[in-house]
Steps between C-alpha positions, in 0.01 A plus 500: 500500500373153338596156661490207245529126567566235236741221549644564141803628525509688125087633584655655772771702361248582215231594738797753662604616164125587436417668831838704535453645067136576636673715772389294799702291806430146518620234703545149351404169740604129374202352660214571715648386864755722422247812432327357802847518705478846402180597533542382896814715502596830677649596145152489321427780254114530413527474116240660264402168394657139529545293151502142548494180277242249593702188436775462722657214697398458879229845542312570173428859449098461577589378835779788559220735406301361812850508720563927348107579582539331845744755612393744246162509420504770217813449337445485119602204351585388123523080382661441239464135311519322209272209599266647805333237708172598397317296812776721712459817272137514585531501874786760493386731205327717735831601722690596191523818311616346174596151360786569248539195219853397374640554263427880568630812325687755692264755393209358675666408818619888505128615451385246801807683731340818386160427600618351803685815591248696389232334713817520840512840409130556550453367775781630686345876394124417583369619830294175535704266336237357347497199180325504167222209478646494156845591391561859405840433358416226169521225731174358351344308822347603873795646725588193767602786728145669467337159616749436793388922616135462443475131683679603831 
């Protein structure tokens, strides 16, 4: 399961189309209260990873990265943009797995849902559930997850 937020209606149904050919559930959210409302919600399914745009009205997806890690803290995270805040981008690069630049090809978003179910996978098998320092799975920069293990 994927959860994806974007306030584009039409990158949502493509993001659905994309996730459902690659064989995975997703969930689509307009905007980031109403992933938040969610989130804060009995109903809440732990996704494999959470997809969001940066730019969006009200909470911009850097901050909702802060609001997901609050509650929680190892929950892999994807940002997709076509203009990052690069003053923002700095300060939030190392809670994300993966920043994702539009216009994207399907291909390569499929390949980042592998990797990110690749690294779920492995860490739902290993006895310690340890992090890689640095990505195993092509993701070419240190795991944010093996920071938040190794700090605590």
């Amino acid at each position: 399961m994927f959860h994806f937020i974007d306030d584009d209606p039409m990158l949502r149904d493509l993001l659905d189309a994309f996730i459902s050919d690659a064989g995975y559930e997703s969930m689509g959210f307009e905007s980031a209260v109403t992933y938040i409302d969610f989130l804060n919600s009995p109903n809440f399914v732990n996704p494999i990873a959470v997809i969001s745009d940066i730019r969006m009205p009200g909470i911009n997806g850097y901050e909702l990265t802060l609001k997901i890690h609050e509650k929680h803290p190892s929950q892999k995270i994807i940002l997709m943009t076509g203009n990052a805040d690069y003053e923002q981008h700095g300060g939030a690069k190392n809670q994300l797995c993966y920043t994702l630049d539009k216009p994207f090809r399907a291909k390569d978003l499929i390949a980042l849902l592998k990797a990110m179910e690749a690294c779920e996978n492995t860490h739902k098998a290993a006895d310690t559930n340890e992090y890689f320092k640095q990505c195993k799975f092509g993701i070419d920069h240190d795991c944010p997850l093996y920071k938040l293990k190794h700090l605590s």
